[in-house]
Legacy VTK file of the C-alpha trace (Angstrom):
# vtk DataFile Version 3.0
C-alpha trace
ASCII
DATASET POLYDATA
POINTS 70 float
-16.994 -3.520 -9.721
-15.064 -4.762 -6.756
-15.738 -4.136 -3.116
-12.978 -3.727 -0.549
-13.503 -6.612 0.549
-12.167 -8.187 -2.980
-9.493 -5.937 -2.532
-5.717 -5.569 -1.540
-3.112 -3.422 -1.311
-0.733 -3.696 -4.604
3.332 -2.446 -4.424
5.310 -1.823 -7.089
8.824 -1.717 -5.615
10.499 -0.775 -8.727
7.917 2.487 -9.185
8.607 3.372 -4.569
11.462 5.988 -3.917
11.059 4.990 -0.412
9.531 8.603 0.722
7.682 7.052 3.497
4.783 9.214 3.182
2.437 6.265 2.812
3.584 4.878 5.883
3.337 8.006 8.065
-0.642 8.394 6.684
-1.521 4.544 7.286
-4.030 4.803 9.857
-3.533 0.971 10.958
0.209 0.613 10.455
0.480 -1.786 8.105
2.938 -0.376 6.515
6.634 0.339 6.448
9.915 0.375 4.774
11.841 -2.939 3.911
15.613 -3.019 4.288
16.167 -1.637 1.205
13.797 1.612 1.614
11.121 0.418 -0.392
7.371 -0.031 1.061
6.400 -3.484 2.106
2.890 -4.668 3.889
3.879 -5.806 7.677
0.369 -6.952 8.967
-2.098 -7.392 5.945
-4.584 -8.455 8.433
-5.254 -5.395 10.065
-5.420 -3.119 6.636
-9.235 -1.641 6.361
-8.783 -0.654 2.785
-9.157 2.903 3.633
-6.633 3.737 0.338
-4.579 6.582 1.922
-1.897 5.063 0.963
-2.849 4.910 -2.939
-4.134 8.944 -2.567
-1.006 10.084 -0.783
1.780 8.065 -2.676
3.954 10.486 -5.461
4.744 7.921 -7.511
1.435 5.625 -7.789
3.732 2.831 -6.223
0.985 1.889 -4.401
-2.476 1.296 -4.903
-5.573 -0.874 -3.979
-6.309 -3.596 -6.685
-8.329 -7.009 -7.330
-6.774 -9.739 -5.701
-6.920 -11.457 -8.487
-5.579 -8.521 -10.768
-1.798 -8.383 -11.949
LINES 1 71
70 0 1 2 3 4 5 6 7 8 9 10 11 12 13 14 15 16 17 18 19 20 21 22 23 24 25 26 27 28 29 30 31 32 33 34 35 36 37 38 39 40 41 42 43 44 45 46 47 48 49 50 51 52 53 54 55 56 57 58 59 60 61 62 63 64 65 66 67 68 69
């Protein structure tokens, strides 16, 4: 079982309709949408793991992962 610390935020641009919704919930603001109105991570530093993102996202676009899962 992984800890958040083994973990990361995973994006699957092709899956995002660019709602924003994940973005608006991020507590840290890591978030936000890329040129082409799809999620990207802006400052993967700050993130705390906290998986809003992942529970708020329509489309399961986003989610928290292994870093070393696909």
């Amino acid at each position: 079982m992984s800890t958040r610390e083994n973990m990361e935020v995973k994006i699957n641009k092709a899956w995002c309709k660019g709602c924003g919704i994940c973005v608006a919930f991020c507590p840290k603001q890591v978030l936000a949408l890329d040129d082409h109105g799809k999620v990207e991570m802006i400052d993967p530093d700050n993130c705390i793991k906290c998986a809003q993102c992942e529970l708020r996202c329509p489309d399961f676009a986003i989610f928290l992962g292994g870093k070393d899962d696909e």
